[in-house]
C-alpha positions in Angstrom: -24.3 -11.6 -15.4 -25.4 -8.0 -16.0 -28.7 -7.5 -17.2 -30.8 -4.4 -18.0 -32.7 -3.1 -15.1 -35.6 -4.4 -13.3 -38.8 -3.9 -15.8 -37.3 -3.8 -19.3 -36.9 -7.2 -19.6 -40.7 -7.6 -21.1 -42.2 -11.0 -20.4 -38.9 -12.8 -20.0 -38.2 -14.5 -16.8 -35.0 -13.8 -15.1 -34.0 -17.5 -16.4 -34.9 -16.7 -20.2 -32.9 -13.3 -19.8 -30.0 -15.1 -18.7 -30.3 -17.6 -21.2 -30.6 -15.2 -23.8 -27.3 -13.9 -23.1 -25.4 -17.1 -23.0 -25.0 -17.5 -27.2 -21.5 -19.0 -27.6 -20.6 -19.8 -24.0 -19.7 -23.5 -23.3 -23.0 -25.9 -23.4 -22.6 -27.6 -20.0 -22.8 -23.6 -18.4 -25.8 -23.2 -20.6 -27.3 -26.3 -19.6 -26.7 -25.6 -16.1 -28.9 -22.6 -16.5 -31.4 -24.6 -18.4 -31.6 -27.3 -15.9 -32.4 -25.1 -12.9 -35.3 -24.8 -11.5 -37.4 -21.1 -12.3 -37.9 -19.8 -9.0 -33.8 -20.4 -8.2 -33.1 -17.2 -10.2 -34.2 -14.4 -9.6 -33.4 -10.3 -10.6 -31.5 -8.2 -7.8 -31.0 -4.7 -7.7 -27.7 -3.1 -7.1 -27.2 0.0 -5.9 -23.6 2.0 -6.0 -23.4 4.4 -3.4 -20.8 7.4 -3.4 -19.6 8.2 -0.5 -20.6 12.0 0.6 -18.9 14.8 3.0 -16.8 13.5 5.8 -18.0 13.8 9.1 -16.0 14.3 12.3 -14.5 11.7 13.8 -16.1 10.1 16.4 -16.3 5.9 18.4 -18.5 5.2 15.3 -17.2 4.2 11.5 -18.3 2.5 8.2 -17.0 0.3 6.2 -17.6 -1.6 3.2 -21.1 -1.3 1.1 -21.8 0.9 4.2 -20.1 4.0 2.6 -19.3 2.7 -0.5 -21.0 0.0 -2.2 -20.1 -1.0 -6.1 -21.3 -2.2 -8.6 -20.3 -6.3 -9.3 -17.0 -5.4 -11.1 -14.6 -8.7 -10.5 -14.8 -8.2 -7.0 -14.2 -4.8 -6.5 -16.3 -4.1 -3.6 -15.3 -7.2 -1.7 -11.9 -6.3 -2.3 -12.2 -2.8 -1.3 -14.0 -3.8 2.0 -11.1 -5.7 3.0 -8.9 -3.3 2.4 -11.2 -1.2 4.6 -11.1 -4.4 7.7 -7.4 -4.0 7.0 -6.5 -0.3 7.3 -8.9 0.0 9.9 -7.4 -2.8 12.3 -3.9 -1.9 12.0 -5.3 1.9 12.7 -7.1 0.6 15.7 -3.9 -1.1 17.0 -1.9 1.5 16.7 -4.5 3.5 19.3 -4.4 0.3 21.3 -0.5 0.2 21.6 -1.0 4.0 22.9 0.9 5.1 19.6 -2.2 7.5 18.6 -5.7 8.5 20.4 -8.9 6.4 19.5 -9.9 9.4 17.3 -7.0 10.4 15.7 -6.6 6.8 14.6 -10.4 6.7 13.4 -9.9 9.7 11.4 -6.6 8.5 10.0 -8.9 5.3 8.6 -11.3 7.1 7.4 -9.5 10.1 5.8 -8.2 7.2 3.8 -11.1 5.4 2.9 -12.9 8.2 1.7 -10.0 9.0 -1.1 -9.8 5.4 -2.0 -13.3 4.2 -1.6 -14.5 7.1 -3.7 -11.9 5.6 -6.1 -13.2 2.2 -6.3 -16.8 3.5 -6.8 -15.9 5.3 -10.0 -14.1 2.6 -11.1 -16.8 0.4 -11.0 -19.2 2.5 -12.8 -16.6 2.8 -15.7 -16.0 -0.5 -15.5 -15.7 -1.6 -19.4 -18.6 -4.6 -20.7 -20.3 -4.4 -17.6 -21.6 -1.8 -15.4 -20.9 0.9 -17.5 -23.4 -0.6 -20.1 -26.1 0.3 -18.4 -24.8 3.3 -16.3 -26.0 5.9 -19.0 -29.2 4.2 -19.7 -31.0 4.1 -16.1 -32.4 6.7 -13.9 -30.6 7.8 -10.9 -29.9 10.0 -8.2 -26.6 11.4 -7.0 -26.1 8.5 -4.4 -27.2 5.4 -5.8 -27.1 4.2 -9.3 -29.6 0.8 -10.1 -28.5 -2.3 -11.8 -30.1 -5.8 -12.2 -28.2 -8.9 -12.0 -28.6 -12.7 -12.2 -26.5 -14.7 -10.2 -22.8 -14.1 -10.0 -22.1 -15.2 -13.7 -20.5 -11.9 -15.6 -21.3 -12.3 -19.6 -17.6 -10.6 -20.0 -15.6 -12.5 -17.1 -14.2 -11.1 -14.4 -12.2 -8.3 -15.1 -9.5 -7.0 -13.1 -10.0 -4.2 -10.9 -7.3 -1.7 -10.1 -7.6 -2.3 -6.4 -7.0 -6.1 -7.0 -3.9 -5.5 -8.8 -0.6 -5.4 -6.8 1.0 -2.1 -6.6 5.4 -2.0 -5.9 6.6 0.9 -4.0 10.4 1.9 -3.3 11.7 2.3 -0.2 14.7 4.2 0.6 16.0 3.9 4.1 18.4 6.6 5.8 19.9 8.7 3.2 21.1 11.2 5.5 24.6 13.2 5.7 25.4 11.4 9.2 25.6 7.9 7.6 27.6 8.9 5.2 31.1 10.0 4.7 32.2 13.0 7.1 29.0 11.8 9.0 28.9 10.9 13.1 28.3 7.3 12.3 29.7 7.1 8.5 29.2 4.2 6.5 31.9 4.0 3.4 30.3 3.9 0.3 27.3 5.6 1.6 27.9 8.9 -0.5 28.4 7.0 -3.4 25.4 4.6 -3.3 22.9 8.1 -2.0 24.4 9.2 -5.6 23.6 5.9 -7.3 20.0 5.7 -5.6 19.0 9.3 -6.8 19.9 8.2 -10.4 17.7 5.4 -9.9 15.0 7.1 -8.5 14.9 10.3 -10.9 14.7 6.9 -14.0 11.9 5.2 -12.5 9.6 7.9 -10.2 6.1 7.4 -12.6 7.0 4.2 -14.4 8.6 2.0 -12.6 6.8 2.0 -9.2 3.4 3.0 -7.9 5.1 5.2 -4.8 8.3 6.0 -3.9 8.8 6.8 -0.1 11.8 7.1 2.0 12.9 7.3 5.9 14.8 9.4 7.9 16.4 8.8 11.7 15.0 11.3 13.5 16.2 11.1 17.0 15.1 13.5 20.1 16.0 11.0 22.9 16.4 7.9 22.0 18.2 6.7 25.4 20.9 4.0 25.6 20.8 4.3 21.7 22.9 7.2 21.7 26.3 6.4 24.1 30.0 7.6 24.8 30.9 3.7 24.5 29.1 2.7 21.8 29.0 -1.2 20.7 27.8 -0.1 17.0 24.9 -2.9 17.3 22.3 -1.6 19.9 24.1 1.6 20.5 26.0 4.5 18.4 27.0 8.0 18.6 25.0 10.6 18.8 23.6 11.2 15.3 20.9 12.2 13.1 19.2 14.4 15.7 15.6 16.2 14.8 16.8 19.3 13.2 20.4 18.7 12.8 22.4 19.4 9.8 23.3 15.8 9.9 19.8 14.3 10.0 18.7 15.9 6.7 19.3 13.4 3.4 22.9 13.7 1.7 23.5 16.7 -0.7 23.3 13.5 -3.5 20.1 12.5 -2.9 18.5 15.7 -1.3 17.6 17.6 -4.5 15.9 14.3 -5.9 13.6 14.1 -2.8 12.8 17.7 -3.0 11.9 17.6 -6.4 8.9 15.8 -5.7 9.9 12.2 -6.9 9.4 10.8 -3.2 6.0 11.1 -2.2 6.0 10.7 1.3 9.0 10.8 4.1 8.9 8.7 7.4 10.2 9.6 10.4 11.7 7.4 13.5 13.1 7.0 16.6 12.2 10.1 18.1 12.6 8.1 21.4 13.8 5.2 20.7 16.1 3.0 18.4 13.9 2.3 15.5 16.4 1.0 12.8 12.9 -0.3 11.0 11.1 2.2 8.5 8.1 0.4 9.2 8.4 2.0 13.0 8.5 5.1 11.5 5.2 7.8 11.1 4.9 10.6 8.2 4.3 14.1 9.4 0.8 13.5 10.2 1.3 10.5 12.3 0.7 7.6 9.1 3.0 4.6 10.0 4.9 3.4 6.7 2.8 0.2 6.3 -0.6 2.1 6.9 -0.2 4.6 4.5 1.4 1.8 1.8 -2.0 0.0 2.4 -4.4 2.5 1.7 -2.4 3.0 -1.7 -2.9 -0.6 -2.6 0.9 -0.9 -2.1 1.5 -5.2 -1.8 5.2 -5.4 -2.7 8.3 -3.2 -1.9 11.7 -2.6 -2.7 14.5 -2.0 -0.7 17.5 0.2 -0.7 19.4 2.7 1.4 22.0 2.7 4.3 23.0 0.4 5.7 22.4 -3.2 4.5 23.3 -5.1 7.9 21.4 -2.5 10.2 18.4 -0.3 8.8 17.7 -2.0 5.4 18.1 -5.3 6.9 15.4 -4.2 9.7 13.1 -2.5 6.9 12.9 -5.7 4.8 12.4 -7.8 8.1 9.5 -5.8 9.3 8.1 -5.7 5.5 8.1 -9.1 5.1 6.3 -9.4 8.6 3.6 -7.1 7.6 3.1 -8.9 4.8 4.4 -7.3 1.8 6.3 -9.0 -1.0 9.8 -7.6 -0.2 13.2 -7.4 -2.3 16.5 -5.5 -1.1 17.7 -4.3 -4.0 21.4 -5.0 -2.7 23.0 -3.0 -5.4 21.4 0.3 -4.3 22.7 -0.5 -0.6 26.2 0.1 1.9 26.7 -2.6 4.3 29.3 -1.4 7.3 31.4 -4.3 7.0 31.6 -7.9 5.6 30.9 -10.2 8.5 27.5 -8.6 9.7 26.5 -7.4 6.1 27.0 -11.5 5.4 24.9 -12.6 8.3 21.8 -9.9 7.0 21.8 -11.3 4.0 21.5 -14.5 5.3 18.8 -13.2 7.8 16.8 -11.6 4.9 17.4 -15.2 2.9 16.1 -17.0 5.7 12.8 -15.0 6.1 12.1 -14.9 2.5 13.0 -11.7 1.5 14.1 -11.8 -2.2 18.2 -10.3 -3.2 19.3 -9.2 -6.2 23.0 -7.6 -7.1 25.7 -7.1 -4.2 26.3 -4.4 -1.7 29.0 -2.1 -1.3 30.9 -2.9 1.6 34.6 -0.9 1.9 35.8 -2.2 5.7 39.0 -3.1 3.9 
């Protein structure tokens, strides 16, 4: 329960001020406060802190009400703060699997935590019915902002935070010219479905989704990957080479993703297979689930070429990573019926949720 701050509450105890804002809520919570002994309640001061300039990255961080405490807003700083133990351990694993240096992974964190911590701060103070009550009534510096508080009982509930809410994001996995028809390594359908995706995207970019993101092959030596007697499961053609006509998306759904309706492109298997976006890093070394993360991002869709080999492996890792996941199957071309029938049962089986059919043309 939010009350004024410390000294304006005259000769009332911390008990009576409580009680005094409890008119019309349920008698046993009001007797519960009655009932309780005096010196069990007591007034606490909470302080919001913004957090301030960056500093350079270095073996030391923050987290939590360390950089940016807030005020109690339905648990908006605890949330926040585990999001913060969250990007910052998968950061640190990426340095630990030699993926990124100690600092450059540091840096990666924090650069995010800054833009969303500073987020969650404001958010609290504008909170509606409870913080932002009192935020124009007390004095305060520039960092830290004073409330009192009684308990953890809010007069108003608990509201829900935006970081609390969960946030869906789009995938869309390997529209490129090389997977599709006249391609290296053409899927049939492909053109058609890069067509059908850009439709889909240029109706819900703003509206229906939170992000929209997509992945690219991007291959400088991938080894036994690329072979003159390919087996079309471990190993293909050579295609979608860095800076090859063929690795850039198809002329269908190129001038969508230019026009700024895709917020971020991953890139993978520089060296390496990689048939999984989430082994894929934007341009400034952000893996896909990292950067998804710091946006709050809990559940993804699915769509893109092709259903039994890089959507299939995108929705896998997803799932594994934790995110709600859906393939979208209608927005997808699968290379043919058998394997395209065994990754749907695959995605089944590891609870990845299906809707509509893909294209498949291996007639």
């Amino acid at each position: 329960m939010l009350l004024p701050p410390n000294g304006s509450l005259g000769t009332l105890t911390a008990q009576e001020a409580a009680l005094s804002r409890m008119k019309g809520w349920h008698p046993e919570l009001q007797a519960l406060i009655e009932q309780a002994y005096p010196d069990t309640s007591t007034l606490l001061s909470i302080g919001v802190v913004e957090p301030g300039e960056r500093w350079a990255p270095g073996p030391v961080t923050l987290l939590g009400d360390a950089i940016h405490a807030t005020s109690p807003t339905g648990g908006n700083g605890a949330n926040t703060a585990l999001r913060d133990a969250d990007l910052l351990g998968r950061c640190l694993i990426e340095a630990t699997e030699g993926r990124q240096d100690l600092f450059t992974a540091v840096d990666s964190y924090e650069r995010q935590m800054f833009e969303y911590g500073g987020e969650a701060v404001r958010h609290s103070l504008a909170a509606p019915s409870t913080c932002a009550d009192w935020a124009g009534r007390v004095n305060h510096g520039p960092a830290m902002r004073p409330f009192a508080a009684v308990g953890q009982a809010y007069e108003h509930g608990f509201p829900r935070g935006r970081d609390c809410a969960v946030r869906r994001a789009l995938i869309v996995v390997d529209v490129q010219k090389d997977f599709c028809e006249g391609g290296s390594v053409p899927v049939k359908g492909g053109a058609d479905r890069a067509r059908a995706i850009a439709e889909m995207v240029q109706r819900s970019a703003g509206s229906k989704y939170a992000h929209i993101v997509a992945t690219r092959d991007h291959h400088i030596d991938p080894g036994a990957h690329f072979s003159d007697h390919p087996d079309y499961q471990n190993s293909f053609p050579v295609h979608c080479v860095a800076g090859s006509e063929g690795s850039t998306f198809h002329p269908h759904f190129a001038q969508t993703a230019a026009s700024g309706a895709v917020d971020e492109v991953f890139y993978k298997g520089a060296h390496s297979a990689s048939k999984s976006g989430f082994e894929g890093s934007a341009e400034d070394g952000t893996s896909l689930a990292v950067w998804l993360r710091a946006r709050s991002v809990g559940a993804v869709d699915v769509v893109g070429i092709a259903t039994d080999h890089c959507v299939k492996a995108t929705a896998l890792d997803g799932a594994k990573a934790g995110f709600a996941v859906r393939v979208l199957l209608n927005y997808t071309a699968g290379v043919a019926t058998d394997t395209t029938d065994h990754a749907i049962e695959e995605l089944r089986q590891a609870g990845v949720t299906l809707t509509g059919k893909p294209v498949v043309l291996d007639g």
